[in-house]
C-alpha positions in Angstrom: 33.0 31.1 2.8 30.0 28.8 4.7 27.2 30.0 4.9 27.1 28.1 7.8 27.2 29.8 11.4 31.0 28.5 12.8 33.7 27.1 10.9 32.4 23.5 9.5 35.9 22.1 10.7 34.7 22.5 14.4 32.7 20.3 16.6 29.0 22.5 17.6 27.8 20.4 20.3 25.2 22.7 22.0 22.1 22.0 21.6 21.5 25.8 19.9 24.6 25.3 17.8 23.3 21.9 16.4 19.6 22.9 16.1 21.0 25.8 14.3 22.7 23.8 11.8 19.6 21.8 11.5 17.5 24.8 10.5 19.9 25.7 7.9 20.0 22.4 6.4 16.2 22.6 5.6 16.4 26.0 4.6 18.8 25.5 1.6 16.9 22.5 0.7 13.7 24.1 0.9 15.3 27.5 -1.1 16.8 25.0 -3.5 13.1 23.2 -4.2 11.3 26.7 -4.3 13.8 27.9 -7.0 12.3 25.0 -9.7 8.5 25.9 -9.6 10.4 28.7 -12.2 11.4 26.1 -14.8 8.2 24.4 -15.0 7.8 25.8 -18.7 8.1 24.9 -22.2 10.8 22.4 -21.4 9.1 20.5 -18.6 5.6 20.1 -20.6 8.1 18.7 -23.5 9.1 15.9 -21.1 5.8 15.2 -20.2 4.7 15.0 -23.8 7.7 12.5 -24.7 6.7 10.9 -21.7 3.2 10.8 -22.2 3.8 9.1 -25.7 6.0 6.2 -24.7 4.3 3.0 -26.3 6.7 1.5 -23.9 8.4 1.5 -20.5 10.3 4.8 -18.6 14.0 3.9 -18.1 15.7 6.0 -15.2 19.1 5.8 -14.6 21.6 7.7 -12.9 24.9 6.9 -10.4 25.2 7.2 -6.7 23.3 9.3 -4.9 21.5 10.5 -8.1 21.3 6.4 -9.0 18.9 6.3 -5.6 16.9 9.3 -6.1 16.4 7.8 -9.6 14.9 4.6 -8.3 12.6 6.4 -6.1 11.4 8.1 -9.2 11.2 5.2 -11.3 9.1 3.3 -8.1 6.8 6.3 -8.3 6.2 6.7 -11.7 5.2 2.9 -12.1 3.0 2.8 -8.7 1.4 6.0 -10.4 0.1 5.1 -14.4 3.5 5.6 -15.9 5.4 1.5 -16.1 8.9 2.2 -15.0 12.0 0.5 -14.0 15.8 1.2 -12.9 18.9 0.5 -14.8 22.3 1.1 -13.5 24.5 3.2 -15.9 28.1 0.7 -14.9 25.8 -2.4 -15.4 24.3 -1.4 -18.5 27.6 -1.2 -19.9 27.8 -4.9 -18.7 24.5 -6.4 -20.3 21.4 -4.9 -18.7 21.3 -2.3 -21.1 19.3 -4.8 -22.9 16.6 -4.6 -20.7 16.1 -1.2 -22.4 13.9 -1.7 -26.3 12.9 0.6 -29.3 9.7 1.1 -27.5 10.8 2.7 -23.8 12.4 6.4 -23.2 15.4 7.0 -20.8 15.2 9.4 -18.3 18.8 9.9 -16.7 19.9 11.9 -13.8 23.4 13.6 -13.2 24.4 16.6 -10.9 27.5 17.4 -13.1 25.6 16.2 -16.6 28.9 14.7 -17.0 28.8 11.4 -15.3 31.1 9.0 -17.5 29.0 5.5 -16.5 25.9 7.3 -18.3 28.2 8.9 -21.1 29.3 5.3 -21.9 25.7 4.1 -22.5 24.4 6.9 -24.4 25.9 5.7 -28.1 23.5 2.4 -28.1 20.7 4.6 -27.3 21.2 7.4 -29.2 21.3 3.5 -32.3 18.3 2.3 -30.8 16.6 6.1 -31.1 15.1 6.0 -27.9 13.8 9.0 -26.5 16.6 10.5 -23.8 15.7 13.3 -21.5 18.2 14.4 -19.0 17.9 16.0 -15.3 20.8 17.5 -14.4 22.3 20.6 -12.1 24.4 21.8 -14.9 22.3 23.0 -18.4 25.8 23.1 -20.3 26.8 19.9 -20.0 27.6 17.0 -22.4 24.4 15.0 -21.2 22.2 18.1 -21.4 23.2 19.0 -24.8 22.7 15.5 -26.0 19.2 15.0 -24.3 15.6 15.6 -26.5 14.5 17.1 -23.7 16.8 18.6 -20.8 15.4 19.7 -17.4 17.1 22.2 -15.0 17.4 21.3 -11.2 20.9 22.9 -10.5 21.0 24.7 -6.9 23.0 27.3 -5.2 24.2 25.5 -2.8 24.6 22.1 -1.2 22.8 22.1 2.0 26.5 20.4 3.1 28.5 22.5 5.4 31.4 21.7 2.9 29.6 22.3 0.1 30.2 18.9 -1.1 27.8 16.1 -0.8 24.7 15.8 -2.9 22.3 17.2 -0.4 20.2 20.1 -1.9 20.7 18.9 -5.5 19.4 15.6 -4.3 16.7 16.7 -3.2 16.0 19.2 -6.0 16.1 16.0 -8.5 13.5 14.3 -6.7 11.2 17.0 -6.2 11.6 17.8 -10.1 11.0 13.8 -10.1 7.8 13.9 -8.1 6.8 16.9 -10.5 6.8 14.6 -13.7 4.9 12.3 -12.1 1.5 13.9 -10.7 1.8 16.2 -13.7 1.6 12.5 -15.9 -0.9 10.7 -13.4 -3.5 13.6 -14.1 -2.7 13.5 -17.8 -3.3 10.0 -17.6 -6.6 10.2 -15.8 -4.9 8.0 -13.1 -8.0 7.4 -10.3 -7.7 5.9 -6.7 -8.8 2.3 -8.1 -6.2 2.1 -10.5 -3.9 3.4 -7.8 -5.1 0.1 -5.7 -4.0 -2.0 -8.4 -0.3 -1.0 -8.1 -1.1 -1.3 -4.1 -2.5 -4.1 -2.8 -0.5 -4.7 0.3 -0.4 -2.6 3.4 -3.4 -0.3 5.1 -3.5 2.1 1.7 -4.1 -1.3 -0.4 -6.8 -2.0 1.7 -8.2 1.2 2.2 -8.6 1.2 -1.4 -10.1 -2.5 -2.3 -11.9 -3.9 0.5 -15.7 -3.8 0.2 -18.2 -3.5 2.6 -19.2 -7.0 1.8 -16.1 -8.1 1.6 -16.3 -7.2 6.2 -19.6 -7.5 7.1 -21.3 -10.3 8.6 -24.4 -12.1 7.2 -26.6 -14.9 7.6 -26.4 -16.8 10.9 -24.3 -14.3 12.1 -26.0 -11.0 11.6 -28.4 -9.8 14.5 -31.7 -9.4 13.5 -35.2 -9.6 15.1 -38.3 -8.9 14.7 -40.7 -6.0 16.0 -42.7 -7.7 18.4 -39.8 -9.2 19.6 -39.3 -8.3 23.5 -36.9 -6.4 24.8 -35.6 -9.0 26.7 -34.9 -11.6 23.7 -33.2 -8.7 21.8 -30.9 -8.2 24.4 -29.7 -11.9 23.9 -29.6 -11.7 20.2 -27.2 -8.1 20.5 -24.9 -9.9 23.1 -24.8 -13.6 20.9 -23.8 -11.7 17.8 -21.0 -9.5 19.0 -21.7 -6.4 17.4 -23.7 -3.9 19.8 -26.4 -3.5 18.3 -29.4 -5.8 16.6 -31.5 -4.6 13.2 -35.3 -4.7 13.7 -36.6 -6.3 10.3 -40.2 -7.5 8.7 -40.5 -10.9 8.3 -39.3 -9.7 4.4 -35.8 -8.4 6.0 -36.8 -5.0 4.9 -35.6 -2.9 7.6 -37.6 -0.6 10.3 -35.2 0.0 12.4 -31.8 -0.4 14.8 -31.4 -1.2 18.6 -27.8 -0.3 19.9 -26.3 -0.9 23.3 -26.1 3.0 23.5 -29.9 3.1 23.1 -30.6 0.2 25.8 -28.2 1.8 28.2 -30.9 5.3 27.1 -33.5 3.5 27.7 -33.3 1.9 30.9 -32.1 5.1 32.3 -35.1 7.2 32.0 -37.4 3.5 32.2 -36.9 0.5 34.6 -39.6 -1.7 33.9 -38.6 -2.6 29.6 -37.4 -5.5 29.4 -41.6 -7.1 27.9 -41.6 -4.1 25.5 -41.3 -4.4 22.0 -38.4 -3.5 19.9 -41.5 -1.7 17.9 -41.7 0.6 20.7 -38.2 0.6 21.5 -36.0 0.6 18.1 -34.0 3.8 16.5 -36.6 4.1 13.0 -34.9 4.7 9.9 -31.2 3.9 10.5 -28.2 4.9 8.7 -27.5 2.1 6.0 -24.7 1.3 3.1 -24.5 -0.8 0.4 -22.4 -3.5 0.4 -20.5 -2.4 -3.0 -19.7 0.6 -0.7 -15.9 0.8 0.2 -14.9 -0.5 3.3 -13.3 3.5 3.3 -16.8 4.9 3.1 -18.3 2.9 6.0 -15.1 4.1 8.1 -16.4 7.7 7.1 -20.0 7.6 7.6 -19.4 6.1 11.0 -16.9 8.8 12.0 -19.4 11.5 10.6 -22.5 10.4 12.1 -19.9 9.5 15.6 -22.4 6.1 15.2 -20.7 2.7 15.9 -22.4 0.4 13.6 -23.9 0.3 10.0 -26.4 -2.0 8.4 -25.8 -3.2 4.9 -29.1 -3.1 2.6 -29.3 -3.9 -0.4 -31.1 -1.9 -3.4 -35.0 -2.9 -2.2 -34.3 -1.7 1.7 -33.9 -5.4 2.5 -31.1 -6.3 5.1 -27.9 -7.9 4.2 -25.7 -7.4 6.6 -23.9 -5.5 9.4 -20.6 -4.8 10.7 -18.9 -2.4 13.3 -16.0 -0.1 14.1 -14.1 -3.0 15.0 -14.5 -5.1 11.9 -12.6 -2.2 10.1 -10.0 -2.2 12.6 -9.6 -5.7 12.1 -9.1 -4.9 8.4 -7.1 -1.8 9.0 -9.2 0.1 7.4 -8.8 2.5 10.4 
């Protein structure tokens, strides 16, 4: 019998009857991902070990559904420390099993642990002595028996109102997928650069590998002046260079100080009469400053924790290098 409320051969169309549904659905799933955190034991940290000692690549493989959920793990595993790659069981059969050496490890995923296009396979690797560990909903199976190493994600249920497709076990492999995978990166010693390696592209890539240097603007283009320098001529120098604010510098570029649009705007509401004063009188002492090896991530952060628009880039000695603002990292899409 369902476990599903109505008959699964009838049409719910309320919006109750299908949010209903809904809710189930994640509820088996969730039950059926809950139920592994169990057989994390002697058997998983055997997988990682085998894992872990593989000189060369991890082979996943599986058919169907389970042949997608294995590329997601084998795309996870590589973009995490662990080099990885996808073969399909029927095309193996048909020549790519030589992309598969003496040096890599197959993992293979099967609901039944009785899929015949990985069955087929398993004689050349069982010749080549590779390492085979096997995820699979059913521990009595020909594939599970076989395997150095077999791991458990069978379920109750499908989440399927039928009871048929791959829904909950799916999900269950992945998750047990996932689990290999963090449990390997932190093993490894896997850190955020290494992580940007594998992720160039995209916000996270640059997130991870731009430099402040790499966004901030310099020479001709960075707003300085000096401390006797008027208020007036300031004012110019903020609105040329484009950034809100000017640095106040010795004539060695160490720097004394910042003067922000925000603190003009201050100024000239509590004083009319400013504009022959000197940014000496007028400039915010002992700004906030980053070096320019700093992360592009890190100037996003200090700006959002100090709620400050702009940061000056100094180097070791306190001398200015550069500056940049909130919207250079937007630019970047750093934010």
């Amino acid at each position: 019998m369902s476990v599903f409320p109505g008959d699964a051969r009838s049409s719910p169309t309320s919006t109750e009857s299908l949010c209903r549904l809904g809710r189930e659905v994640l509820r088996l799933e969730a039950a059926a991902v809950a139920a592994l955190e169990a057989r994390i034991d002697g058997h998983f940290a055997h997988a990682c070990e085998i894992l872990l000692a593989c000189p060369g690549r991890i082979v996943v493989s599986g058919m169907g559904k389970s042949g997608i959920i294995a590329k997601k793990i084998a795309a996870t595993l590589a973009s995490t420390g662990s080099p990885a790659l996808f073969l399909h069981p029927a095309e193996g059969s048909h020549g790519d099993l030589g992309m598969l050496t003496r040096q890599d490890c197959l993992l293979v995923l099967s609901n039944s642990g009785e899929t015949a296009e990985l069955l087929a396979i398993l004689p050349v690797v069982k010749r080549l002595g590779v390492p085979l560990l096997a995820m699979t909903g059913n521990p009595q199976s020909t594939l599970a028996r076989i395997a150095d190493c077999h791991l458990d994600c069978s379920v109750e249920r499908e989440a399927c109102p039928l009871n048929l497709a791959p829904t909950a076990s799916t999900t269950a492999t992945l998750a047990m997928g996932d689990a290999l995978a963090m449990a390997l990166l932190q093993a490894r010693g896997f850190s955020a650069d290494d992580f940007a390696l594998s992720h160039p592209g995209g916000s996270l890539g640059k997130r991870l590998l731009l430099r402040v240097q790499d966004l901030m603007h310099c020479d001709t283009a960075l707003p300085k002046v000096a401390p006797a320098t008027p208020l007036r001529e300031a004012v110019l120098e903020i609105s040329g260079k484009g950034l809100g604010m000017t640095a106040v510098c010795d004539d060695q570029d160490r720097i004394l100080g910042i003067f922000t649009d925000g603190d003009l705007r201050r100024a000239l509401s509590r004083e009319h009469d400013l504009w022959d004063r000197p940014m000496a009188e007028l400039a915010h002492p002992h700004p906030r400053t980053i070096a320019p090896e700093a992360l592009a991530a890190e100037a996003l952060a200090m700006m959002e924790k100090h709620r400050i628009g702009a940061l000056l880039v100094a180097g070791k000695d306190g001398r200015l290098l550069g500056a940049l603002n909130m919207h250079d990292l937007l630019r970047a899409g750093i934010v």
